[in-house]
C-alpha positions in Angstrom: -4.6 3.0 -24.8 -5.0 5.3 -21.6 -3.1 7.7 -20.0 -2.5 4.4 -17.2 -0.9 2.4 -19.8 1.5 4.3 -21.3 3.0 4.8 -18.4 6.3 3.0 -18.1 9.1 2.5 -15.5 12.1 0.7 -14.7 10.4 -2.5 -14.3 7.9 -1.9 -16.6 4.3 -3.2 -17.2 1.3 -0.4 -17.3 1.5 1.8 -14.2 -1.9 -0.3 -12.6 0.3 -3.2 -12.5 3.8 -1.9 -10.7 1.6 -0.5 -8.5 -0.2 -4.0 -7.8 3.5 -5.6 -8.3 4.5 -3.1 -5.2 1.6 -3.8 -3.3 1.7 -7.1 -3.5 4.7 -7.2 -1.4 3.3 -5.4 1.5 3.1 -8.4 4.2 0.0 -9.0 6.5 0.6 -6.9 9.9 2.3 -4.0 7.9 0.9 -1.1 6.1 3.1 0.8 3.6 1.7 4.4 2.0 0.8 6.0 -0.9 3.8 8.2 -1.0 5.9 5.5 -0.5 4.2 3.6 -3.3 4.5 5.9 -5.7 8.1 6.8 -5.1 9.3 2.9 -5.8 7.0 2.8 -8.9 8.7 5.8 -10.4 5.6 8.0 -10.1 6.0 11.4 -8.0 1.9 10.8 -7.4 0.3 9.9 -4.7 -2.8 10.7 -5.7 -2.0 8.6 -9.1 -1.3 5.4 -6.7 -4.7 6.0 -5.0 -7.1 6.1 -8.4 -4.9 2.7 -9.5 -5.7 1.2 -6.3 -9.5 1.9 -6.7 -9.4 0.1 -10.3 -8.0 -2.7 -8.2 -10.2 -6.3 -9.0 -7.7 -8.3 -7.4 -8.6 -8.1 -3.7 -7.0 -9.6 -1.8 -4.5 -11.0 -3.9 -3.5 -7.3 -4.5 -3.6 -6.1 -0.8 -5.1 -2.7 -1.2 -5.9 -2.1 2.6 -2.4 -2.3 3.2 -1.8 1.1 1.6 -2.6 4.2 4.1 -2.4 8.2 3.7 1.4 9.7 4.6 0.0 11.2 7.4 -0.9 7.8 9.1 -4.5 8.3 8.9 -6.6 4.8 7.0 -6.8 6.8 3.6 -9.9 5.6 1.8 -11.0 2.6 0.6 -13.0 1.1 -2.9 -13.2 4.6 -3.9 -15.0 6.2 -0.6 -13.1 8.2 1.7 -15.7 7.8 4.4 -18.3 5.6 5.3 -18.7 1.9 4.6 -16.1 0.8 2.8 -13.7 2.7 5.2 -15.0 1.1 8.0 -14.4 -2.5 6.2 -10.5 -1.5 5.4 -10.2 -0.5 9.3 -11.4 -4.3 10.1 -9.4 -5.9 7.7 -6.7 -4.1 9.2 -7.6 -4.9 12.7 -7.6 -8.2 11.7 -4.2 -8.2 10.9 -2.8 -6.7 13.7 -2.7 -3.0 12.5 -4.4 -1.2 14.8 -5.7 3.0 14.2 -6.8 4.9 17.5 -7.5 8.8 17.1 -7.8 8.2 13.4 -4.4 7.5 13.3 -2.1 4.2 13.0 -1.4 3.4 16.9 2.3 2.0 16.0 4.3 3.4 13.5 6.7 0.4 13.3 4.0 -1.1 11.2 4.7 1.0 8.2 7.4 -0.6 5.7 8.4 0.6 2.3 11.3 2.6 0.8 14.0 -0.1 -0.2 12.6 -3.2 0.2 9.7 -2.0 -2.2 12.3 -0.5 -4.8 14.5 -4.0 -4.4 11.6 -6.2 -4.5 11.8 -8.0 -1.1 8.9 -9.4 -0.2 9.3 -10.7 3.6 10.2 -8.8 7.0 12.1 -10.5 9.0 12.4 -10.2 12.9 9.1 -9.3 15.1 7.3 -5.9 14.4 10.1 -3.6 15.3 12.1 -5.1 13.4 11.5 -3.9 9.8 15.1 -5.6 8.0 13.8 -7.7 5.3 14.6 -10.4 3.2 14.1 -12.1 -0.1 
């Protein structure tokens, strides 16, 4: 058993999958980060939440591209932090609605996390600025 799954939290399940769990609430048109991440999955990581999103095999039932540096900048991507694969998690964010300019995200209204994550909501409600949310 790895390092990964012994790690256990409130919720528990191996640390890959409260990450995924987490993720999985982020809705499309909404980014949340990885700082944000790893605070509702107990984990004072970042980093940690970054390496269990590159094992991710679940795309895009797992929402990966949703998750971006704390800075606002895209973060990588598949395990590149240039390149390629960055590129492809810009247009599926583009796609969405979630737009970067200057390397940074253009609106921060799009980022959501904190205590819906930790509560497990899984919808915003209202238009874009408004980040209440529901179950």
């Amino acid at each position: 058993m790895g390092v990964n799954e012994k790690r256990r939290g409130v919720s528990g399940g191996s640390f890959d999958e409260r990450v995924y769990a987490v993720v999985r609430r982020v809705p499309a048109g909404y980014v949340t980060t990885y700082k944000l991440v790893a605070a509702a999955v107990g984990c004072g990581s970042a980093r940690a939440v970054g390496q269990a999103l590159r094992r991710n095999r679940r795309a895009p039932e797992v929402p990966c591209h949703r998750v971006i540096r704390s800075d606002l900048r895209v973060g990588g991507f598949c395990g590149e932090e240039v390149g390629e694969q960055v590129e492809m998690k810009l247009a599926l964010l583009a796609a969405e609605g979630v737009v970067f300019e200057g390397g940074k995200l253009a609106e921060r209204k799009r980022v959501i996390g904190g205590e819906w994550v930790r509560e497990g909501r899984s919808s915003v409600q209202g238009g874009a600025g408004d980040r209440r949310v529901r179950r």
